[in-house]
N, C-alpha and C positions, 0 to 999 in steps of 0.2 A: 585150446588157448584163446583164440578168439571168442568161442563161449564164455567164457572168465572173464577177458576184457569188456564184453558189452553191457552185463550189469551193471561193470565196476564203473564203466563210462556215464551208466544209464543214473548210477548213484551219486556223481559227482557232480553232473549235473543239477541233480535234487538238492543238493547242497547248496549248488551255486545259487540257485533260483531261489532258496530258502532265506540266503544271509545277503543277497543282493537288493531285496526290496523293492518296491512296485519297479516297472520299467521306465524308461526315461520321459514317454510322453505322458505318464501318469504321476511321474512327479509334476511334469509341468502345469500339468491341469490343476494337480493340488495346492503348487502355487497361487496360482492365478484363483481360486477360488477361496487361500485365505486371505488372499489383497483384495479380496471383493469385500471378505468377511470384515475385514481393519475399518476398507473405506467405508461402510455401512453403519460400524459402529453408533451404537442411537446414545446422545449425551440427552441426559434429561432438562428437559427445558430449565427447571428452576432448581435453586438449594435448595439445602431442605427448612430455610428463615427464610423461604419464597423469593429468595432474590434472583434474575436473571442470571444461568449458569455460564457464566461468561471465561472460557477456555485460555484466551490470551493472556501474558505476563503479565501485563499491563494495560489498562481499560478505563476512560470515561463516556457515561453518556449527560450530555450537557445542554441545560434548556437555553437556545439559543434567541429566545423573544426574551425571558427577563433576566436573566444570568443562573445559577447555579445547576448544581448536580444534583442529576435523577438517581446517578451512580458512579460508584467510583473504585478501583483497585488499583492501586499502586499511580494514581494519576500522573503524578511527579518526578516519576521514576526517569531516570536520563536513559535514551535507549537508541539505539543506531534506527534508522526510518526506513531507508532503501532509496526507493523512488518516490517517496513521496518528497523527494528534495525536490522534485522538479517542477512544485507548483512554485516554489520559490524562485527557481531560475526562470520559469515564465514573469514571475512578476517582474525579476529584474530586466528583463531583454524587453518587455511591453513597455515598463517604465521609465524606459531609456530611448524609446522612441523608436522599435522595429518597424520597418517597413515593409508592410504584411504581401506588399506585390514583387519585392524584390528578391534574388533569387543567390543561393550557394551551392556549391557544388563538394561533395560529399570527398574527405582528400583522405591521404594516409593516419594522418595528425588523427581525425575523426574515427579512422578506425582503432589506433593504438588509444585514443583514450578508454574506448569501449571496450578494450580486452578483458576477458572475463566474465562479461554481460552475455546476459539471453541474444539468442541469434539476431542480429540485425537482418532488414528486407533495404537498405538504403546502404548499395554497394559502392565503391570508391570508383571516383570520375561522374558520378550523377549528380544531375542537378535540377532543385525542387524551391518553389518559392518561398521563401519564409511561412508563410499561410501553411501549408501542406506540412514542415519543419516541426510546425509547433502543435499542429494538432497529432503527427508522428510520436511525438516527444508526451504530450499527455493522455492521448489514449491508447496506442501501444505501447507506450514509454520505452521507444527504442535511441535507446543511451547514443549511436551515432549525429541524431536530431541535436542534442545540448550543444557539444562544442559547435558545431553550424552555426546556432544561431546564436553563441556567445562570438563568433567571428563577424555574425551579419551586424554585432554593435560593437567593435574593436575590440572583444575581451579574447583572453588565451583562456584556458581551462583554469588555471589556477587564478586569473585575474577575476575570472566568473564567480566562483567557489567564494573568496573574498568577498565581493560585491554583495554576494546572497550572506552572508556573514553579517557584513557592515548594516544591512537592510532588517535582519530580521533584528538587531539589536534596537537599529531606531523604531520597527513597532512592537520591542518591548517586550521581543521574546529573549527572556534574558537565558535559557538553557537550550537552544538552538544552535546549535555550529554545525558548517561546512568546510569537508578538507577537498572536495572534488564537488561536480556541479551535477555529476549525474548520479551517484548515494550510489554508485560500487562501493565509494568507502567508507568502512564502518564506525571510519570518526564523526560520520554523518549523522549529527544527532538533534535528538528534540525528546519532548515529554509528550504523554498522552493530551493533557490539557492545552497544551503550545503548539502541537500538531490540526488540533482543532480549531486555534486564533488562526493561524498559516491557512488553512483553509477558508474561513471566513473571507479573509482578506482580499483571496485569491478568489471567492465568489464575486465580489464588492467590484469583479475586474469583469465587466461585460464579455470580452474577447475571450478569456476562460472559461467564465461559464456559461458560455454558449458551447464551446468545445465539449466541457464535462458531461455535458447530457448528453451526446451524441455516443448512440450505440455501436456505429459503424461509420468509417470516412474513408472516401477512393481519394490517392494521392495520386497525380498526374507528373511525371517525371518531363521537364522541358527537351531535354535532348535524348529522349528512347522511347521505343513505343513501347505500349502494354501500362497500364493502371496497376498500383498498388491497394488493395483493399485494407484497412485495417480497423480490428475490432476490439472493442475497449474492453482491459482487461477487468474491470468491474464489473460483475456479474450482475449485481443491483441494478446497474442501469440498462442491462441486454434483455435480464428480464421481463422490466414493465411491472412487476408486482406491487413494488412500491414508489410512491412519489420522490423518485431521489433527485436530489437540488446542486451534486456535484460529488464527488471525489476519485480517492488517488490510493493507487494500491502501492506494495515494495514488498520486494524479499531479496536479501540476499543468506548467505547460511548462517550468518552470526543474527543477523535481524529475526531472522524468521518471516514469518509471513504477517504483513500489514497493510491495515486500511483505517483511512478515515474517511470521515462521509457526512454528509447533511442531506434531512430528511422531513420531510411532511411526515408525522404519524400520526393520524387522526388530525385532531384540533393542534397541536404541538410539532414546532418546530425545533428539530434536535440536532446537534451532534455526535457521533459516536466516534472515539478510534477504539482503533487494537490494535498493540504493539505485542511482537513475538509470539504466535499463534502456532500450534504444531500441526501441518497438513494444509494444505490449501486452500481446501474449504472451508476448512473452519473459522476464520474471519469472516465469512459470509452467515456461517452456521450462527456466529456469536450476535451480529447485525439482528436476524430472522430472531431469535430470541428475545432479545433487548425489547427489538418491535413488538413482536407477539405481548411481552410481559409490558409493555405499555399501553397496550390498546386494554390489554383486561384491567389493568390497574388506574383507573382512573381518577383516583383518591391521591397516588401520589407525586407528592409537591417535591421541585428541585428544592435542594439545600443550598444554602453558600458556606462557599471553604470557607473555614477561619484561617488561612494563611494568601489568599486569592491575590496572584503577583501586580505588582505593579504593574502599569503599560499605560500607552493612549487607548482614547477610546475605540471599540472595537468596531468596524464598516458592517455597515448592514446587510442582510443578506436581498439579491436581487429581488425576491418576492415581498419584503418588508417595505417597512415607510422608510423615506428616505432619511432619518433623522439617524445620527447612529445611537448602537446601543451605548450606556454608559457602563463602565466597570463596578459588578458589585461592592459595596461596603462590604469587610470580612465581619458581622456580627453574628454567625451562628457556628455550632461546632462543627467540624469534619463530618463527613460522611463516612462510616467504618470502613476501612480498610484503604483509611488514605492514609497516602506516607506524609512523615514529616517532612522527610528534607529529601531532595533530589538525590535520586542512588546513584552508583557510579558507572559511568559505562562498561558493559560485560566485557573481560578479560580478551585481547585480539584486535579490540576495536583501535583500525586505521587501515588494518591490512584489507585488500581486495577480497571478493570472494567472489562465485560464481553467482550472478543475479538473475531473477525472474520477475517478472511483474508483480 
């Protein structure tokens, strides 16, 4: 009897082992080795009309010495930003007259605004000088940094949000709104071309863009010991590869992944954003591209939109002449695959989501 049983054992075993599939640590490895396979994915540099294979929903890159576009996808398209609202809340708290030596202390309020954001390092009860706040806030971009220092100039969260509203109206971003000051929420919106004025503006601000270039910043907490390190979530500027002149990333899950950015490329000074990116890198991937396809391309010339918005004129970027740029006349046609008219915000947009730089 037990000779009978042991085959039968020895065989059901062989079964098992047949219809059960590699072991458990050999799944995991095969995991892991096609999340290498995804991340490695090679996008080829150009289409196949040689244009910059530029992956984001929504993309311009913009000659920022005489106006117009080098390129363009969906430029005008309305899209939630993330974080990149927070070069806007810097303008408004600098231009309200922050006092870079004075000091807030990180409270409950600060944390419930942040709820839903990438982990904060600026825990409640600490306290950090406005200076240390705002570089928190643009190079880590940690969302507990905004209300801070909307409190260091009497605003509440929503008084902030407002304020940055009110402002990017007067410079003339007329598809620019905020419902919150740190772009958790996804009514936080802008276009790809209005993302690149906001940044302008925001270069034209000494005190920022001294911040934007800085790769890494130790923050010094006034009442605990131990330093805060933190490292700017723009790869561009940790890198060193290219001459980058400032920007600002944002994700949250309805936005996707975003950056805008000003840059030396060769003889040409540029803007780029990209709005809604899939994967993390790839805002960077799309940057590296654009660059690459302009350094070979040197024959071509921006275009100017024929619809190119109203506004004042646009502040010069810190490396320029001090005179500002003037706003293109719209006399030439579109550049393919620009939109006519501003799309509507993606489906969801207002609710929070979870955010990442």
């Amino acid at each position: 009897m037990l000779m009978v049983m042991r085959p039968l054992a020895l065989a059901a075993a062989a079964l098992s082992t047949l219809f059960a599939g590699p072991p458990a640590h050999a799944r995991r490895a095969h995991g892991r080795s096609h999340a290498r396979a995804g991340k490695s994915r090679a996008v080829p540099p150009l289409t196949r009309d040689g244009q910059p294979n530029i992956q984001a929903q929504a993309a311009v890159i913009m000659d920022l010495q005489g106006g117009g576009d080098y390129f363009a996808k969906n430029p005008d398209a309305v899209r939630p930003i993330a974080s990149i609202s927070k070069l806007m809340a810097a303008l408004v708290v600098l231009d309200s007259g922050l006092k870079m030596d004075g000091t807030q202390t990180i409270t409950a309020e600060d944390r419930k605004v942040a709820t839903g954001g990438a982990r904060s390092r600026l825990f409640e009860g600490m306290t950090l000088t406005n200076k240390d706040l705002l570089h928190a806030m643009l190079i880590a971009s940690d969302n507990r940094a905004v209300p801070a220092l909307g409190r260091a100039i009497g605003l509440r969260p929503d008084g902030l949000a407002a304020a940055m509203t009110r402002k990017a109206r007067a410079l003339g971003l007329l598809h620019t709104a905020f419902q919150d000051p740190t772009g958790l929420d996804d009514g936080n919106v802008s276009t790809p071309r209005e993302a690149i004025r906001m940044l302008r503006i925001a270069l034209a601000n000494p005190t920022i863009s001294e911040i934007l270039k800085k790769a890494r910043y130790v923050a010094q907490p006034t009442n605990r010991r131990g330093a805060i390190e933190y490292v700017n979530t723009d790869m561009l500027v940790r890198t060193g590869r290219w001459q980058v002149l400032g920007g600002k990333t944002g994700y949250t899950d309805i936005a996707r992944y975003c950056l805008v950015v000003a840059a030396k490329i060769g003889d040409r000074e540029v803007g780029m954003a990209f709005l809604g990116a899939e994967g993390k890198l790839t805002r960077f991937g799309d940057f590296g591209r654009a660059a690459d396809w302009l350094l070979a391309r040197p024959e071509v010339k921006p275009q100017l939109p024929a619809h190119a918005s109203a506004g004042p004129a646009q502040a010069a970027l810190p490396t320029q002449a001090a005179s500002p740029a003037q706003a293109a006349p719209p006399t030439q046609a579109a550049p393919a695959g620009q939109a006519a008219t501003p799309a509507p915000a993606p489906a969801g947009a207002g609710a929070t989501q979870q955010a990442k730089p």
